[in-house]
C-alpha positions in Angstrom: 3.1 -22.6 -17.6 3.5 -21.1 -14.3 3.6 -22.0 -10.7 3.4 -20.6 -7.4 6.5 -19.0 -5.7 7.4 -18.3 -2.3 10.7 -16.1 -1.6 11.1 -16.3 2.7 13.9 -14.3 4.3 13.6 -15.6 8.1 15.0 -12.6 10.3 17.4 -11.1 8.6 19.2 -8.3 11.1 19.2 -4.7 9.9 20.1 -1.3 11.8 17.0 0.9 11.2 16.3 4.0 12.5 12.4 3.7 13.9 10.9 4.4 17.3 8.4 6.5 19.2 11.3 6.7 22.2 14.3 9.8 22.1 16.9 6.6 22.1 15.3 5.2 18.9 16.1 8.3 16.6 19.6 6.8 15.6 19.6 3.7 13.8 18.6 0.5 16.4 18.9 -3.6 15.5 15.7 -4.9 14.1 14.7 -7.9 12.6 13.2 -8.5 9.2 11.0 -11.4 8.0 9.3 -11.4 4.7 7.0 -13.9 2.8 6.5 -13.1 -0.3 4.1 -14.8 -2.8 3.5 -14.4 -6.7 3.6 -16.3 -9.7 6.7 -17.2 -11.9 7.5 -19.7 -14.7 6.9 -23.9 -13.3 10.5 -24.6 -14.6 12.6 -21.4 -15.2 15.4 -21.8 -17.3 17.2 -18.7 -16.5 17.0 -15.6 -13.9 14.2 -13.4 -15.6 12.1 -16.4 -15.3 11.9 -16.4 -11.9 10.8 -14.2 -8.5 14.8 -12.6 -7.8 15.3 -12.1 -4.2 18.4 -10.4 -5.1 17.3 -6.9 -5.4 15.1 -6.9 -2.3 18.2 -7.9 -0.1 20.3 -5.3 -1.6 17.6 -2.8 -0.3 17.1 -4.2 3.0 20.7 -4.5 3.6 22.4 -1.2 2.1 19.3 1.6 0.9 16.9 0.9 3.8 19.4 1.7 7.1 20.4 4.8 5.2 16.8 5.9 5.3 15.7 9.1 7.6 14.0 8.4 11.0 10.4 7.6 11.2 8.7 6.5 14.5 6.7 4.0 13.4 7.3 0.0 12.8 4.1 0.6 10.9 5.1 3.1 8.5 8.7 0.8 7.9 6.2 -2.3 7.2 4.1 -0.4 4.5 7.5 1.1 3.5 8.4 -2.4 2.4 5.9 -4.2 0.8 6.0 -0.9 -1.4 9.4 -2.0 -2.4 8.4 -5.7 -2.7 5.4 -5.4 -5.2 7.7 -2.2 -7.2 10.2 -5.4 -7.8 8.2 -7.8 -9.8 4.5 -7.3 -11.1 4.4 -10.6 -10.4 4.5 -10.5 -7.0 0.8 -11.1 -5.6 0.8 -10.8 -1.7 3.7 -10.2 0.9 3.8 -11.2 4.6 6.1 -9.2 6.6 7.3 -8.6 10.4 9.7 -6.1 11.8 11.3 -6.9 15.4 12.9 -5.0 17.6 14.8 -6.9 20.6 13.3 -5.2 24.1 15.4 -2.8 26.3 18.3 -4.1 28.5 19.8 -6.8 26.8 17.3 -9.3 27.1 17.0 -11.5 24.3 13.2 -11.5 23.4 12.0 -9.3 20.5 9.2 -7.3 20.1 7.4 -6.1 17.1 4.2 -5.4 14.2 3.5 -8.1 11.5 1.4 -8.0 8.5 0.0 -9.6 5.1 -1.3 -7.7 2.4 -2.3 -8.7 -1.0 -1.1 -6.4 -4.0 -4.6 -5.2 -4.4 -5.6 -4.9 -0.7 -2.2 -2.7 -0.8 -3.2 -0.5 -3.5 -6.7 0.0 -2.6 -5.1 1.3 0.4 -2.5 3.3 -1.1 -5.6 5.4 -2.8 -7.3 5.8 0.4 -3.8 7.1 2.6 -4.0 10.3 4.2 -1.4 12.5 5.9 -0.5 11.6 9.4 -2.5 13.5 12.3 -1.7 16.2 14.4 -2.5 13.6 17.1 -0.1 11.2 16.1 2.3 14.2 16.2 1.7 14.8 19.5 2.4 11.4 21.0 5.4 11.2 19.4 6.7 14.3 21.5 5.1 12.8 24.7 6.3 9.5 24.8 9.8 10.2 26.0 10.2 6.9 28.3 10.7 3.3 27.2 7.8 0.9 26.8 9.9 -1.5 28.9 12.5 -0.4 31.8 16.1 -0.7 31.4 17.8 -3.6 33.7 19.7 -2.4 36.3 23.5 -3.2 36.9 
């Protein structure tokens, strides 16, 4: 009989090269959170009876930094739950948020979330097209931070 499973990582801090800004083309400090639902044996007995977190935080913490540049939190998100459902058919839904923490020190953070259901994510998968020549262009224009840098 099975049961419903939630793995939750809470923040985890990863470097991860992502940003619209010239400063955000090496790899930055960002924030992971992940809530991820599915359906696993009500009382496993051994490993391959249950959701393994394992794998996933071996991606998050040593294959995703090493990933090339892209400037979108947006792009990293549906970069992730791709990994997450690959892990374990099982898997039915993942909730997950990406943070950056703002310009100048300050200790806020600032960043995308989103849920998506394994078939909500496939559906869109199908329906994905190539990113715009418009989308192109901003990325060349925005050259200045979103917030200003603190001052000495």
């Amino acid at each position: 009989m099975n049961g419903n499973w939630t793995i939750r990582i809470d923040r985890l801090p990863i470097d991860l090269a992502v940003g619209v800004h010239a400063h955000e083309q090496s790899p930055q400090a960002v924030r992971v959170s992940l809530v991820i639902k599915g359906r696993a044996a009500a009382r496993p007995a051994e490993l391959g009876e249950c959701l393994d977190y394992a794998p996933l935080l071996h991606w998050l913490t040593r294959e995703w930094p090493a990933t090339p540049h892209v400037p979108l939190l947006e792009t990293r998100l549906n970069e992730l739950f791709a990994r997450a459902f690959a892990l374990d058919a099982r898997i039915d839904s993942v909730w997950a948020g990406l943070y950056k923490q703002l310009l100048g020190g300050a200790t806020a953070t600032v960043g995308m979330e989103r849920g998506v259901s394994r078939r909500e994510f496939a559906q869109q998968g199908r329906e994905a097209v190539r990113p715009t020549a418009r989308l192109q262009t901003m990325n060349t224009l925005r050259t200045e931070p979103l917030m200003p840098r603190r001052r000495a």
